[in-house]
VOVOLUM-924002 format. One record per residue (C-alpha): residue in one letter; z negated, y, x; residue number from 1. Coordinates in Angstrom, 1 decimal, always signed. Layout:
BEGIN
<'a',<Z,Y,X>,NUM>
...
! end
This chain:
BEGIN
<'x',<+40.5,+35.7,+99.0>,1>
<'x',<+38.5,+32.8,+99.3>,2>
<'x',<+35.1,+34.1,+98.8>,3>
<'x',<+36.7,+35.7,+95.1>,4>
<'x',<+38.0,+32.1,+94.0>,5>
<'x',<+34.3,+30.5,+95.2>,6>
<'x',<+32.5,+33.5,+92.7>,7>
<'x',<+34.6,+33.0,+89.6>,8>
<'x',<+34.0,+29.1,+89.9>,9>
<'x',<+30.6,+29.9,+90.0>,10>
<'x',<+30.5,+32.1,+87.3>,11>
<'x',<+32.6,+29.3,+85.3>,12>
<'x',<+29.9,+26.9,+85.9>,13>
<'x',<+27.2,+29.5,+84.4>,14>
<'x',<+29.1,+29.9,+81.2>,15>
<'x',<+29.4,+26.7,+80.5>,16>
<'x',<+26.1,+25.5,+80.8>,17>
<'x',<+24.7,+28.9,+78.9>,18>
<'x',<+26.7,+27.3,+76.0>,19>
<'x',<+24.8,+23.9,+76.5>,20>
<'x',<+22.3,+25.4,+76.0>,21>
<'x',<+22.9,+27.7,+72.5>,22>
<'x',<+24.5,+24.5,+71.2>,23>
<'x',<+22.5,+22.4,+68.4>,24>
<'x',<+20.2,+19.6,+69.5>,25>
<'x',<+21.4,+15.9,+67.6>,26>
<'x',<+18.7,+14.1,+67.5>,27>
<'x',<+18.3,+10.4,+68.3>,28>
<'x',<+19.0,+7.7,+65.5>,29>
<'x',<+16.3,+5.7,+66.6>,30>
<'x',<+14.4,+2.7,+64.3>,31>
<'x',<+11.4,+4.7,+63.7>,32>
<'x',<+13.1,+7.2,+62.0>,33>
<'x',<+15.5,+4.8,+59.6>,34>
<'x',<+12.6,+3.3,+59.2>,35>
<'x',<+10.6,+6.0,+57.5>,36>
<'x',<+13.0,+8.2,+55.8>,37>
<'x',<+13.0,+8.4,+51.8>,38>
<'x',<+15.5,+7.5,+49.9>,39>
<'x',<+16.4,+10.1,+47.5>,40>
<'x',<+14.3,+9.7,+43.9>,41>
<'x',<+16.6,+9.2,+41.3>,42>
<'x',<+14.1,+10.6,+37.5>,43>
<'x',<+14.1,+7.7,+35.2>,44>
<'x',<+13.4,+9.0,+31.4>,45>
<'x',<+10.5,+6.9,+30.1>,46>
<'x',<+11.0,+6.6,+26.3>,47>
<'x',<+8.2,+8.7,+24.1>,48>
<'x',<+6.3,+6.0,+22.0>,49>
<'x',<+5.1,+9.0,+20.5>,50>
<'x',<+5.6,+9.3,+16.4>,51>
<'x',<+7.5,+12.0,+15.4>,52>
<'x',<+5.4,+14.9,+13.5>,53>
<'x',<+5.0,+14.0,+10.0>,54>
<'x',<+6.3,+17.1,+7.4>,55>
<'x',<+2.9,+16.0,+5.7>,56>
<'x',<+0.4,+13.8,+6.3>,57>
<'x',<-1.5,+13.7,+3.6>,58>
<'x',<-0.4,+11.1,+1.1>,59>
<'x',<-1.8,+10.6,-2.6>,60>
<'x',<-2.0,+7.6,-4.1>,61>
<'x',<-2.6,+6.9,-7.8>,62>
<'x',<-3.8,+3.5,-8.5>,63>
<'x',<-5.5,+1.1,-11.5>,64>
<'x',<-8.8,-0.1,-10.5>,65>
<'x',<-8.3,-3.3,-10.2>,66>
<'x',<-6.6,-3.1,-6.4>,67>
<'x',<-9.4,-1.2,-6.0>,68>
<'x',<-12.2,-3.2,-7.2>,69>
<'x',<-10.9,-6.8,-5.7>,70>
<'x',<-11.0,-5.3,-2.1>,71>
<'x',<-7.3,-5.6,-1.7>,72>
<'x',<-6.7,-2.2,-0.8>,73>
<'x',<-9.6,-2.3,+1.8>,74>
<'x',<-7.4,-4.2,+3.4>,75>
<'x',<-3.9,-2.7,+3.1>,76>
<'x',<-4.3,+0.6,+3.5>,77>
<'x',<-6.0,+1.0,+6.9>,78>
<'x',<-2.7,-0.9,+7.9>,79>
<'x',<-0.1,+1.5,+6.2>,80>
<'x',<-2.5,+4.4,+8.0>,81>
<'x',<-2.3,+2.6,+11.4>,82>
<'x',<+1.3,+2.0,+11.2>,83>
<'x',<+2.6,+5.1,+9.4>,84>
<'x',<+0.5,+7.7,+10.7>,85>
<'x',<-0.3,+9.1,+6.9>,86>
<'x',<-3.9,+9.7,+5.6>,87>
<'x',<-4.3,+8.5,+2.4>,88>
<'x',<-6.2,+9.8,-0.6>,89>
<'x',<-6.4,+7.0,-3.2>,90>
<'x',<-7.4,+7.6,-6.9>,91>
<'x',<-8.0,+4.5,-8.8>,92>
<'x',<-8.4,+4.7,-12.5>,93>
<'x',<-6.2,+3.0,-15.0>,94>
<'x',<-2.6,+2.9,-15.0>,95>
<'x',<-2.3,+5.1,-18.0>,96>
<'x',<-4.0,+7.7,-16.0>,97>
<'x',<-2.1,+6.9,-13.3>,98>
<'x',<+0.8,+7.9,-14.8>,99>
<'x',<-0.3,+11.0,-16.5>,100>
<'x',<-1.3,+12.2,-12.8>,101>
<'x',<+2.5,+11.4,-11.7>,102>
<'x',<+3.9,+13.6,-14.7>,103>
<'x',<+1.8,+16.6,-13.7>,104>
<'x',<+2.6,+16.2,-9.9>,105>
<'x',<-0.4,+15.4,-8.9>,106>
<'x',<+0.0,+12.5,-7.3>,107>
<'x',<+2.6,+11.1,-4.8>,108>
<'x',<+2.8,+7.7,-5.2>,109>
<'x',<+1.6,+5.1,-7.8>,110>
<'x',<+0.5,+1.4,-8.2>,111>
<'x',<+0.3,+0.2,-11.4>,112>
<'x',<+0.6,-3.0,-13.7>,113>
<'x',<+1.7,-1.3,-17.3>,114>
<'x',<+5.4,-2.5,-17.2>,115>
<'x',<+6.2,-1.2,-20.7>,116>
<'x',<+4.4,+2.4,-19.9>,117>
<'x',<+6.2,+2.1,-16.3>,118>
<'x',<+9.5,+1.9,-17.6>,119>
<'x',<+9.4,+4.6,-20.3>,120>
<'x',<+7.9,+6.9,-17.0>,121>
<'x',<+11.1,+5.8,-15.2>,122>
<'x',<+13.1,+6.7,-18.3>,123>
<'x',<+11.4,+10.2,-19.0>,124>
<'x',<+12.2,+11.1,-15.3>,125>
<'x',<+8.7,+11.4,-14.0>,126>
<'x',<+9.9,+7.9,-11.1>,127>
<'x',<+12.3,+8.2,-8.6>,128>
<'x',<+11.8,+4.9,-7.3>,129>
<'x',<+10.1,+1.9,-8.9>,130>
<'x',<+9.6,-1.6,-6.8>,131>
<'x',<+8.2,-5.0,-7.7>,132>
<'x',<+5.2,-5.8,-5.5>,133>
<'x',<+3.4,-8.9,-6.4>,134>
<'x',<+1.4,-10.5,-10.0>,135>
<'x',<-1.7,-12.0,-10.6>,136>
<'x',<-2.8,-12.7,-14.1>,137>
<'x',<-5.4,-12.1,-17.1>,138>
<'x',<-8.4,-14.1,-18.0>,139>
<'x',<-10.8,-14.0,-20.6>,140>
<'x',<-14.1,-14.6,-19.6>,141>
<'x',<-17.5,-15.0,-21.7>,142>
<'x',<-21.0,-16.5,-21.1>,143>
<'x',<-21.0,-20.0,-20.8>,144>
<'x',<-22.4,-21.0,-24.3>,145>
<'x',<-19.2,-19.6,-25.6>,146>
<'x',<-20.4,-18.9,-29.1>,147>
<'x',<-17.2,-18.1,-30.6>,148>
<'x',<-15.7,-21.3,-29.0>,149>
<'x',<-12.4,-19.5,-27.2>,150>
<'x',<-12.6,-22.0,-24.4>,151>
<'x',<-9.0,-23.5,-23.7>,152>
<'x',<-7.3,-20.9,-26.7>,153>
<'x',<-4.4,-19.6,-26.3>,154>
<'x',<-5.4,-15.4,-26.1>,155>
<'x',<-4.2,-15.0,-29.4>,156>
<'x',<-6.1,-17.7,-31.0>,157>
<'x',<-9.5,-16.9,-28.3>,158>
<'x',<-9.4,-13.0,-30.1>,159>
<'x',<-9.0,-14.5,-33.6>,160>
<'x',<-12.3,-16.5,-32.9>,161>
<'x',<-13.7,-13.8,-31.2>,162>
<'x',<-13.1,-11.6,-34.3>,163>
<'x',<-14.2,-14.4,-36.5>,164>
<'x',<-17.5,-14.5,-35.0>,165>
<'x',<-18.1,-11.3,-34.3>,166>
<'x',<-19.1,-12.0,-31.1>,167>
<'x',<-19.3,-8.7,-28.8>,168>
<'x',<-16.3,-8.3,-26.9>,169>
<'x',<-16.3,-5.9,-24.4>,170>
<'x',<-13.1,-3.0,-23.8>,171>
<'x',<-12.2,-0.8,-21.5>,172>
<'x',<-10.2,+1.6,-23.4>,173>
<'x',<-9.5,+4.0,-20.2>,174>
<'x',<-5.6,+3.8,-20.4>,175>
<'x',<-5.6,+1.4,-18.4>,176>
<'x',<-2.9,-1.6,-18.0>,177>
<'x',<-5.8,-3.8,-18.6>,178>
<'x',<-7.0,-2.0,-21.7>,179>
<'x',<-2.9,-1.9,-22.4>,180>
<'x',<-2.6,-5.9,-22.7>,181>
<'x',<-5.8,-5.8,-24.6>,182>
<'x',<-4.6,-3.7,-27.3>,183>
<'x',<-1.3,-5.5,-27.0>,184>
<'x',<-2.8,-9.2,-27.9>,185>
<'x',<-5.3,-8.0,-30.9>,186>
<'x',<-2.0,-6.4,-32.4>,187>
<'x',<-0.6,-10.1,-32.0>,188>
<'x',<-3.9,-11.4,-33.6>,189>
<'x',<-3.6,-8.8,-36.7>,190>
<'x',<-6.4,-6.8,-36.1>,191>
<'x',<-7.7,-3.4,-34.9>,192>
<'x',<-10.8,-3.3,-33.5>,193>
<'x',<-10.1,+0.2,-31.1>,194>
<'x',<-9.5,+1.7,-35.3>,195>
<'x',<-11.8,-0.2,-37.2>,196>
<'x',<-14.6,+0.1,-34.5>,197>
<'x',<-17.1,-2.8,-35.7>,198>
<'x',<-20.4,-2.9,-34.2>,199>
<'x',<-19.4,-5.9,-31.3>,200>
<'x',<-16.3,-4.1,-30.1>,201>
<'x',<-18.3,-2.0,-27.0>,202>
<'x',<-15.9,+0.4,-25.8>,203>
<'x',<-17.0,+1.4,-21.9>,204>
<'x',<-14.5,+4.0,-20.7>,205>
<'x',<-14.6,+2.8,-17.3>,206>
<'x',<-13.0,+0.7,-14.3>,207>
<'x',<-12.6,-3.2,-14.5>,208>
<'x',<-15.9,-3.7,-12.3>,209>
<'x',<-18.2,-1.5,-14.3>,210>
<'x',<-16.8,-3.6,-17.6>,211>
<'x',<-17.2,-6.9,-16.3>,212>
<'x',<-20.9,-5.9,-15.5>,213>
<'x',<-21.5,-4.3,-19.3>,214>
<'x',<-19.8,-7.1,-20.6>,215>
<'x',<-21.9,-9.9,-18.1>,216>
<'x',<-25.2,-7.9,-19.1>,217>
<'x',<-24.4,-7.6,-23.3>,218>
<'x',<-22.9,-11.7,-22.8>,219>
<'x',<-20.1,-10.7,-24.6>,220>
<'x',<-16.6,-11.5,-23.9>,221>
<'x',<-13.3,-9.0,-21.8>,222>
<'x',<-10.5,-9.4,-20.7>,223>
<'x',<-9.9,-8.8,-17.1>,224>
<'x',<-7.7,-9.5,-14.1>,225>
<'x',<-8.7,-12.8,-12.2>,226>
<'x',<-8.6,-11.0,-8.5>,227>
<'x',<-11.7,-8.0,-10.0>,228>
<'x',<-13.2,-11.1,-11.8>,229>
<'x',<-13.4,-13.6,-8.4>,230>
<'x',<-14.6,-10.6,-6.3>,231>
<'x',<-17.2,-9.8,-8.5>,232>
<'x',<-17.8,-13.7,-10.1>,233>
<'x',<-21.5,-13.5,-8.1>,234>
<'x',<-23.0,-10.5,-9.5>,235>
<'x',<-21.8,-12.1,-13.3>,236>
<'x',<-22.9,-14.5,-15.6>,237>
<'x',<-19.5,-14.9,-16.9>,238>
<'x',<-17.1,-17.7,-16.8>,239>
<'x',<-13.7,-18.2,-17.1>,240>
<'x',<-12.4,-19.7,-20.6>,241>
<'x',<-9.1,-18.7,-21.3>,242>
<'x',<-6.3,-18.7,-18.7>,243>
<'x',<-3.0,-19.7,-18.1>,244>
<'x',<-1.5,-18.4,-20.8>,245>
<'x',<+1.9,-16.5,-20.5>,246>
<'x',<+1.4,-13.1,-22.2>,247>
<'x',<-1.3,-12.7,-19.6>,248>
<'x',<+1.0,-12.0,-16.4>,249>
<'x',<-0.6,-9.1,-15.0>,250>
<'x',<+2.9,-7.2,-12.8>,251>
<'x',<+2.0,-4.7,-10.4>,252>
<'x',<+4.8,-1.9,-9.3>,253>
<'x',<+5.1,+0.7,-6.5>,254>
<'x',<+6.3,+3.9,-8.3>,255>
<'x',<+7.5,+7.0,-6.4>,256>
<'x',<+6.8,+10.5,-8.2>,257>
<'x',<+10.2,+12.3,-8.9>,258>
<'x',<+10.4,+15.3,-6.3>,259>
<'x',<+13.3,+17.0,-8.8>,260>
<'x',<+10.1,+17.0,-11.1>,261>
<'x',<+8.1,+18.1,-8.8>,262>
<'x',<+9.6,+19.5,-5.6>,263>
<'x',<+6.0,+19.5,-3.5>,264>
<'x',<+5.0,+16.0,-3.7>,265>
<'x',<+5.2,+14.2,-0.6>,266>
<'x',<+8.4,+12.1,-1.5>,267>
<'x',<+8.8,+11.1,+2.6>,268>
<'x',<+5.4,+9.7,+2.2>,269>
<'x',<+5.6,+7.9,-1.1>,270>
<'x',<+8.9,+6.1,+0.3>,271>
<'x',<+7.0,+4.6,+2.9>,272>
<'x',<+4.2,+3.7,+1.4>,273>
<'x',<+7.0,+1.7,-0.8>,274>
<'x',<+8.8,+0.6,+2.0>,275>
<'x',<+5.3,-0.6,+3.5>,276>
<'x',<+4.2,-2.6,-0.1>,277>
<'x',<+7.3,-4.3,+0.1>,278>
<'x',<+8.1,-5.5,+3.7>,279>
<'x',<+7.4,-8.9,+5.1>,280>
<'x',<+4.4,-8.6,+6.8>,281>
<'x',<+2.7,-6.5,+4.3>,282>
<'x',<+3.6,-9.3,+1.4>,283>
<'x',<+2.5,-11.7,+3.7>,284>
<'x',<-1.2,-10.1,+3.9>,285>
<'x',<-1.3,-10.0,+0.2>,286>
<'x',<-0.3,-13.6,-0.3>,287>
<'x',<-3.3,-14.5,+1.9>,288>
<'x',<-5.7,-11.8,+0.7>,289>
<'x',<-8.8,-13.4,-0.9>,290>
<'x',<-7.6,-17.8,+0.3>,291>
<'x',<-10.3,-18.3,+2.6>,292>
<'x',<-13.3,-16.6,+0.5>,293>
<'x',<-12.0,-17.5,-3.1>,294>
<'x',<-9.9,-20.5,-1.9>,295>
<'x',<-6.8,-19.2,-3.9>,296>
<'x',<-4.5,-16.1,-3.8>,297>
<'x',<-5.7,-13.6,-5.7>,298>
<'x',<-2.1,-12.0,-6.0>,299>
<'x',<+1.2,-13.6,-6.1>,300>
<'x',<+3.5,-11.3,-3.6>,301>
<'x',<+6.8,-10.6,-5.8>,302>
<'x',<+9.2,-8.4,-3.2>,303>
<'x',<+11.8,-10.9,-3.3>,304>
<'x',<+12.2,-11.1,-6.8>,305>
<'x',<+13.4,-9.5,-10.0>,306>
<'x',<+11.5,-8.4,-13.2>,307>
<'x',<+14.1,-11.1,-14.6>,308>
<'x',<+12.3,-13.5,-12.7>,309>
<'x',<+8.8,-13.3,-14.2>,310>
<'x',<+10.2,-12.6,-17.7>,311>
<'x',<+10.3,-8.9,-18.1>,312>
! end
């Protein structure tokens, strides 16, 4: 009996460490491995500074020549590009034209200084949107011997003298807001030159810059806007003799093309081109465009204000 008790304790004993055995090893919680065991990586989303895809790039701009010609737009629009993202395509030629582009759709966006022509555009539905963006003002400049003795005039009174003497006056007669104002003071002064045609009215056809040089060459007397006169003033033999007058505010608006006109225009571009013309820093460039060469603004930014307020 005793040797059958003494085999199943032994066979007890065998069991139970073949069980040991299968069991699973725990390892050892030692420093080392605290120590050196990552923590579990929680993603963090990074926000894109990507700019969402534009519909279209490609943005059209319409403009008189004078932004073009007095460099201001050399400035502005590689900043609308940068911060925008749109390429633009700028077409400067009077305002008239201008506007005849946005009533046959081709053109998105336009900045002009032609308030009368702007509003009837607005009026015929051609503009969705139309913003005040800043002024500068006419001038008349001659040669410095002034022979038909303008100097100090009112612009009425300058183009009577001018007429008197028939002295050669130079026009644009493009269209253009410029040419616009002309017209508009000669009709004040009772008399027709663009109709009666004498032989010192020279009619050019072109942009600001190309008149102020015709006119500088032929020393005859325009009319022009001061920033296109100061950026060119040392290529001319012209000098300023009437100014300061105030029938020779020269507005400038932002003017979206109507999309109900003309459903392919790029209206999401032309809003932030207006959106861009108008904000803070974007006034604040063109307050200071032209102070440190010229020693004066060569445009008066006008966001904050009202067509009221400059007497439209």
């Amino acid at each position: 009996m005793k040797p059958s008790l003494s085999l199943l304790f032994s066979l007890l004993m065998i069991f139970a460490l073949a069980l040991g055995a299968c069991a699973p090893a725990t390892p050892a919680l030692t420093q080392a491995s605290v120590a050196t065991e990552a923590p579990t990586q929680v993603p963090i989303e990074v926000p894109s500074t990507e700019k969402p895809a534009l519909t279209n790039p490609t943005l059209i701009l319409a403009t008189t020549t004078s932004t073009q010609d007095s460099g201001l737009l050399d400035i502005l629009i590689p900043l609308f590009e940068a911060e925008s993202g749109y390429t633009v395509q700028t077409i400067a030629v009077g305002s008239g034209q201008a506007m005849e582009m946005g009533q046959q759709g081709n053109a998105d966006v336009l900045l002009v200084h032609s308030p009368t022509a702007e509003k009837q555009f607005m009026e015929d539905g051609w503009g969705k949107d139309r913003a005040l963006v800043m002024h500068n003002d006419f001038i008349i400049v001659g040669p410095a011997d002034d022979p038909a003795k303008i100097k100090g005039l009112s612009a009425i009174d300058a183009f009577k003298a001018i007429a008197q003497a028939r002295a050669t006056f130079v026009a644009r007669a493009d269209k253009s807001g410029t040419s616009t104002k002309e017209l508009g003071i000669w009709k004040k002064a009772e008399f027709d030159p663009a109709a009666e045609k004498p032989a010192w009215y020279i009619e050019t056809g072109q942009g600001m810059g190309a008149t102020l040089t015709i006119a500088s060459e032929k020393n005859g007397y325009t009319l022009t806007d001061r920033a296109t006169f100061l950026a060119n003033k040392s290529n001319l033999q012209l000098e300023i003799l009437v100014e300061g007058d105030k029938s020779l505010l020269n507005v400038y608006h932002v003017i979206t093309v109507n999309p109900d006109k003309w459903p392919k225009v790029n209206y999401e571009g032309a809003m932030a081109f207006l959106k861009f013309m108008t904000e803070s820093s974007t006034q604040d460039a063109i307050g200071k465009f032209g102070v440190g060469k010229y020693g004066q603004q060569l445009f008066i930014p006008d966001a904050d204000k009202s067509d009221a307020d400059l007497g439209l």
